[in-house]
N, CA and C atoms as a LAMMPS dump frame, in Angstrom:
ITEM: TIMESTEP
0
ITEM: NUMBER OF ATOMS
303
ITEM: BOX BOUNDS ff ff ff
-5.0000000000000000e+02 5.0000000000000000e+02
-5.0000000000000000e+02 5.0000000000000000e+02
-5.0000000000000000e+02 5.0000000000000000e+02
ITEM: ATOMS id mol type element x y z
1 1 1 N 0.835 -1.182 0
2 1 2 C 0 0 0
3 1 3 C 0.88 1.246 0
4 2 1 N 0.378 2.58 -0.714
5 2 2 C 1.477 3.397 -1.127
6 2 3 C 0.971 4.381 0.201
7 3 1 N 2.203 5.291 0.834
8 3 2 C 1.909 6.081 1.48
9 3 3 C 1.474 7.184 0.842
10 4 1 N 0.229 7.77 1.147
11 4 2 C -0.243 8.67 0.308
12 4 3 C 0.383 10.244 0.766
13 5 1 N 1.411 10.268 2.298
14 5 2 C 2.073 11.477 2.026
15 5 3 C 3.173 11.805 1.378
16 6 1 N 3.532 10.835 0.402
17 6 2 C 5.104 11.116 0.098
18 6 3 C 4.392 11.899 -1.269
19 7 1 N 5.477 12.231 -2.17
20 7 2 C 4.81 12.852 -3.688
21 7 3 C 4.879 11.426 -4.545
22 8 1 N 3.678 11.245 -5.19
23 8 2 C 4.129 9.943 -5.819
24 8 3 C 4.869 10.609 -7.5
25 9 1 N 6.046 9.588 -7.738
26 9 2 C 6.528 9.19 -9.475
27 9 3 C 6.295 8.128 -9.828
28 10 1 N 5.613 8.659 -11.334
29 10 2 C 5.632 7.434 -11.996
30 10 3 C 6.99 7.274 -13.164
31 11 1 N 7.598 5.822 -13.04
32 11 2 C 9.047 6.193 -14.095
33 11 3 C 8.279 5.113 -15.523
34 12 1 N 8.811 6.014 -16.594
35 12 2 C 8.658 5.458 -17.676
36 12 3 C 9.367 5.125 -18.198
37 13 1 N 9.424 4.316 -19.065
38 13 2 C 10.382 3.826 -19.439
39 13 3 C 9.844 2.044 -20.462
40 14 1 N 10.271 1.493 -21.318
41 14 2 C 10.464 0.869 -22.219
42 14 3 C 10.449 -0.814 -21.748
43 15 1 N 10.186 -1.99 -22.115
44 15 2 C 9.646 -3.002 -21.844
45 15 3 C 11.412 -3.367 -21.626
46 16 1 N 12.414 -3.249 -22.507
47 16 2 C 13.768 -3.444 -22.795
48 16 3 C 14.125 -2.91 -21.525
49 17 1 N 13.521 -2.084 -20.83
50 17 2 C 14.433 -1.302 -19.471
51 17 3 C 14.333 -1.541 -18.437
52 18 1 N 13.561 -2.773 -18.254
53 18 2 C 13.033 -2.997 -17.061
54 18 3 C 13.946 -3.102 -15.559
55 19 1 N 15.306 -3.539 -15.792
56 19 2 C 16.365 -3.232 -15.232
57 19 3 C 16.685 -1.908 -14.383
58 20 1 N 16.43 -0.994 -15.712
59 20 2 C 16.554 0.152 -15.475
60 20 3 C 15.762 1.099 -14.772
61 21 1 N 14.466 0.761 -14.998
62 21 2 C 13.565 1.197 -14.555
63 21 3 C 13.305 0.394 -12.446
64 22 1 N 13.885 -0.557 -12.399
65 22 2 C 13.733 -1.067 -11.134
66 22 3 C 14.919 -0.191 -10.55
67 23 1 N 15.807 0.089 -10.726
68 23 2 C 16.813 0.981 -9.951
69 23 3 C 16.308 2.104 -9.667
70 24 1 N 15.41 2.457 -11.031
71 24 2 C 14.928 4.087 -10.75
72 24 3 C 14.06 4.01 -9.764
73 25 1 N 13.042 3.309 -9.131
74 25 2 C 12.373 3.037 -8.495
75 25 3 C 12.976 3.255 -7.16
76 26 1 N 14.052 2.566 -6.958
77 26 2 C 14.814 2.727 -5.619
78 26 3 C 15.741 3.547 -5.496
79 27 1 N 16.126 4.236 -6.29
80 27 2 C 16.195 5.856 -6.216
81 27 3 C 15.286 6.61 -6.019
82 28 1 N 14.328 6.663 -6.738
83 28 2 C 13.414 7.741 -6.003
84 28 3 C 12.288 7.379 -4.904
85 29 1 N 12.335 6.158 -4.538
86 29 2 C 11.912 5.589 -3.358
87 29 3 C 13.141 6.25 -2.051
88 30 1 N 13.981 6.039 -2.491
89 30 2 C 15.062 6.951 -1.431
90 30 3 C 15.306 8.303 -1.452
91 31 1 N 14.469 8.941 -2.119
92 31 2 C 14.572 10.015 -2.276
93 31 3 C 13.062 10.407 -1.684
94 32 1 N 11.976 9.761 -1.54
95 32 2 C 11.194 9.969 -0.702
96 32 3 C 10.301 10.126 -1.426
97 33 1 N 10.246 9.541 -2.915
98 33 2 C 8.758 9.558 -3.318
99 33 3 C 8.207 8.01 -3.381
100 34 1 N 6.75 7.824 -3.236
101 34 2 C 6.292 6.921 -3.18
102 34 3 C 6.657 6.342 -4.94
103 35 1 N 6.486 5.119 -5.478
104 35 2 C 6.984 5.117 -6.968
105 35 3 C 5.731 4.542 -7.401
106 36 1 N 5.394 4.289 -8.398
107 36 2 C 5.06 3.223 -9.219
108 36 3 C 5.715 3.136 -10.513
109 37 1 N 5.769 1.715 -11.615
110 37 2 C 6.294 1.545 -12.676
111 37 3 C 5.724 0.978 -13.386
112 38 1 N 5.54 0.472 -14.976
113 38 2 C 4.859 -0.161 -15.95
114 38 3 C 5.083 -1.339 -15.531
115 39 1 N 3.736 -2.05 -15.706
116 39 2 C 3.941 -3.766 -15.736
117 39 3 C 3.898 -4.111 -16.945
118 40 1 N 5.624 -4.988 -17.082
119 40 2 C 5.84 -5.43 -18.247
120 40 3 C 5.523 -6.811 -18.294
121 41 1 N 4.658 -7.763 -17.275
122 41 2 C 4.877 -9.104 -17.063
123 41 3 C 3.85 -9.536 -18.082
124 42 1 N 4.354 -10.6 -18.821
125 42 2 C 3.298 -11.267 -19.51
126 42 3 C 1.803 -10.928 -19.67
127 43 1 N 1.01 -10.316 -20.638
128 43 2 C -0.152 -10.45 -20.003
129 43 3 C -0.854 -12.391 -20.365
130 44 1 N -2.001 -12.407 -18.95
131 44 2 C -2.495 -13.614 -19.546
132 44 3 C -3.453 -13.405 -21.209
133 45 1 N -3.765 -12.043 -21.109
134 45 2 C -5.407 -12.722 -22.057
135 45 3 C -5.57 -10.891 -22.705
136 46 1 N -5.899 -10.628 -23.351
137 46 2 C -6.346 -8.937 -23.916
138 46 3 C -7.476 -8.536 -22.977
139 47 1 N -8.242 -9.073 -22.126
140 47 2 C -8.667 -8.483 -21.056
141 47 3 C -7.379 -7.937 -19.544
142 48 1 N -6.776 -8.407 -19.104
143 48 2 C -5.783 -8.51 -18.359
144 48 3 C -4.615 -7.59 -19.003
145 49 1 N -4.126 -7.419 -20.232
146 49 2 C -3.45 -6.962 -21.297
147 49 3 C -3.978 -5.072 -20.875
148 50 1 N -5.468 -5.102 -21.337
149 50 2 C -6.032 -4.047 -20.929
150 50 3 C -6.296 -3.372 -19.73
151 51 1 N -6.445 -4.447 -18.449
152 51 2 C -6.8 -3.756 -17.483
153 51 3 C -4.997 -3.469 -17.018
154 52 1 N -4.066 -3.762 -17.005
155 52 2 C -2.988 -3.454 -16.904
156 52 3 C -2.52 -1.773 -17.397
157 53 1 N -2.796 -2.059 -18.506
158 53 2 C -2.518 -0.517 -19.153
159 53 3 C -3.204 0.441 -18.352
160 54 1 N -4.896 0.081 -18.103
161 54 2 C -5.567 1.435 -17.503
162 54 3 C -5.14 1.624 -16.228
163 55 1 N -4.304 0.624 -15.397
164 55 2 C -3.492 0.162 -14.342
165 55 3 C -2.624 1.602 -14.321
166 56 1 N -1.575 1.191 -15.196
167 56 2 C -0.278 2.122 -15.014
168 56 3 C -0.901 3.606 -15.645
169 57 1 N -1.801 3.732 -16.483
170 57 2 C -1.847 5.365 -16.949
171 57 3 C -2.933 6.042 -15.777
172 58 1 N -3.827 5.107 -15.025
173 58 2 C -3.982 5.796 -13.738
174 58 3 C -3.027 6.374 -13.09
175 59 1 N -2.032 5.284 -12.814
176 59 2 C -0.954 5.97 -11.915
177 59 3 C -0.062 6.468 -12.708
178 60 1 N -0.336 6.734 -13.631
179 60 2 C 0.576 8.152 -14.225
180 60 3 C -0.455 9.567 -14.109
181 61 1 N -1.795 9.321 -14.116
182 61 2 C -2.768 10.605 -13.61
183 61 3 C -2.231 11.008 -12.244
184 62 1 N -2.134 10.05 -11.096
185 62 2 C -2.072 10.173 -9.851
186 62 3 C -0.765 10.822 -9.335
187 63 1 N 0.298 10.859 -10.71
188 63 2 C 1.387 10.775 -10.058
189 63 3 C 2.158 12.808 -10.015
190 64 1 N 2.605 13.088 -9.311
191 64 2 C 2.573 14.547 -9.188
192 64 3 C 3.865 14.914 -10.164
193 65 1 N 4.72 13.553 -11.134
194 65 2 C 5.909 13.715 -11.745
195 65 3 C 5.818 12.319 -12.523
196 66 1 N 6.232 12.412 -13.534
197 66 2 C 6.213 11.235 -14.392
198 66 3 C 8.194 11.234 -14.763
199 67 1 N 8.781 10.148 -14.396
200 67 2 C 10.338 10.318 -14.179
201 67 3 C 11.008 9.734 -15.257
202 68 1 N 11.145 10.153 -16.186
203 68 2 C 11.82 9.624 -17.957
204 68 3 C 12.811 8.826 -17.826
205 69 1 N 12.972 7.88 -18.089
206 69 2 C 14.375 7.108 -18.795
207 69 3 C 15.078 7.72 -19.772
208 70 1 N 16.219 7.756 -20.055
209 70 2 C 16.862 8.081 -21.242
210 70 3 C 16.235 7.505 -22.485
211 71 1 N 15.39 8.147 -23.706
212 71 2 C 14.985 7.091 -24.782
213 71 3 C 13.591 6.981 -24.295
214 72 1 N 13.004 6.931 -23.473
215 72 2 C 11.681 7.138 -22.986
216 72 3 C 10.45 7.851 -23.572
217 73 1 N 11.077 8.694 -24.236
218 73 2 C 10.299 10.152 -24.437
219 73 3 C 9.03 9.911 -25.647
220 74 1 N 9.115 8.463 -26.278
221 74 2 C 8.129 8.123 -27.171
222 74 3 C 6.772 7.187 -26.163
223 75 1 N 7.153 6.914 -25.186
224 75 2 C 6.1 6.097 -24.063
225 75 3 C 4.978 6.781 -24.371
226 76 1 N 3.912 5.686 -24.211
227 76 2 C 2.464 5.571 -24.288
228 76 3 C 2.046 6.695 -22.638
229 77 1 N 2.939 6.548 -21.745
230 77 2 C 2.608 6.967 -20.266
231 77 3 C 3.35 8.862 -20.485
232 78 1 N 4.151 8.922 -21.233
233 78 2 C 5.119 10.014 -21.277
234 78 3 C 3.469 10.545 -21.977
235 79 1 N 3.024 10.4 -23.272
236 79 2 C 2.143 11.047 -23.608
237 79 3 C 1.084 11.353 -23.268
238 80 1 N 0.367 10.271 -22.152
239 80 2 C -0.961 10.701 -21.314
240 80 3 C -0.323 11.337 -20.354
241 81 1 N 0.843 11.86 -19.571
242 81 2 C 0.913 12.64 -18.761
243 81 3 C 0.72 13.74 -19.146
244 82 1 N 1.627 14.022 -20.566
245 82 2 C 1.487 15.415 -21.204
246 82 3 C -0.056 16.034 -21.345
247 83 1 N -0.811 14.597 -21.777
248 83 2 C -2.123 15.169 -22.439
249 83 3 C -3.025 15.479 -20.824
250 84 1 N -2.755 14.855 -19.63
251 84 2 C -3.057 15.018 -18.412
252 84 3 C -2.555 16.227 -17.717
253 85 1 N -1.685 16.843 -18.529
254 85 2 C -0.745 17.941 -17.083
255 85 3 C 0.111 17.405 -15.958
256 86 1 N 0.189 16.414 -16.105
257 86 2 C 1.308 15.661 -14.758
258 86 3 C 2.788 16.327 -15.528
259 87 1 N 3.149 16.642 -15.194
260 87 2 C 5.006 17.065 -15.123
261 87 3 C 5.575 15.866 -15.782
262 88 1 N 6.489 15.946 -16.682
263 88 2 C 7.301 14.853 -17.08
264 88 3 C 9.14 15.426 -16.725
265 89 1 N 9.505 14.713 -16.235
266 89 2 C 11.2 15.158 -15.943
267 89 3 C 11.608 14.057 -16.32
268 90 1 N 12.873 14.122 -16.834
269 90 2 C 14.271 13.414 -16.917
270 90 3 C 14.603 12.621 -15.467
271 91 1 N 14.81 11.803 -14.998
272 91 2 C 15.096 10.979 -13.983
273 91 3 C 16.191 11.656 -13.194
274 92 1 N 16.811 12.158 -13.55
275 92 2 C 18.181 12.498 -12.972
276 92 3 C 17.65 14.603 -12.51
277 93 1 N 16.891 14.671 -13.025
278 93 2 C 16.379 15.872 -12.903
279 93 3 C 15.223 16.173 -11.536
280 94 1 N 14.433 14.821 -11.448
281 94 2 C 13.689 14.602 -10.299
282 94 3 C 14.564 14.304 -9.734
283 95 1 N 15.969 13.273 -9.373
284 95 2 C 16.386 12.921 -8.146
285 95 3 C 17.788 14.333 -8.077
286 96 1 N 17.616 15.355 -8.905
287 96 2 C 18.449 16.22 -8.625
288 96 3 C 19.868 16.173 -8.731
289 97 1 N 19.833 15.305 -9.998
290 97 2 C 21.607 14.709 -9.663
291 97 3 C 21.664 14.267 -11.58
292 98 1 N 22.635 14.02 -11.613
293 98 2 C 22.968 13.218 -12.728
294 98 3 C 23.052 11.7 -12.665
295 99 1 N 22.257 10.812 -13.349
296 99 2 C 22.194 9.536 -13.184
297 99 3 C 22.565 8.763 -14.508
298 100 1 N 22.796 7.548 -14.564
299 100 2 C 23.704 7.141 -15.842
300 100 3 C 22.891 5.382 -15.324
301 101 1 N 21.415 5.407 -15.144
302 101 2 C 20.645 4.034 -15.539
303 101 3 C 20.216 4.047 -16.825
């Protein structure tokens, strides 16, 4: 269950990044935002397929920063934030630093 006082990010990022995207997570989990990330796991069925997606672009509505991967910037989540008003930053720009995931 997410603490609802931290600021939540959502990180975007690419099915290929998933690596990458789990570090970012615990970076900005240590940095004190609550996270969420895309589920890239198998779907079972195009129902499940679907409710997944409306899954993660909720929590890209919810999220007060949407946190880019390098290469990111074409995401399905990068563009409903834009079309939502959620903030999109560079990863290294939310955790205030230069990062090289």
């Amino acid at each position: 269950m997410q603490d609802r006082t931290r600021p939540r990010a959502f990180v975007a990022g690419h099915a290929a990044d998933v690596e990458r995207i789990d570090r970012a997570a615990v970076e900005l989990t240590a940095a004190g935002y609550g996270v969420a990330v895309p589920d890239f796991t198998p779907p079972l069925d195009a129902d499940d397929l679907l409710a997944r997606v409306a899954a993660d672009l909720a929590a890209v509505e919810a999220a007060a920063v949407v946190a880019c991967l390098p290469g990111a910037e074409d995401t399905l989540e990068v563009a409903y934030a834009e079309l939502h008003g959620v903030p999109v930053r560079r990863l290294g720009d939310v955790l205030g630093l230069a990062v090289t995931l």
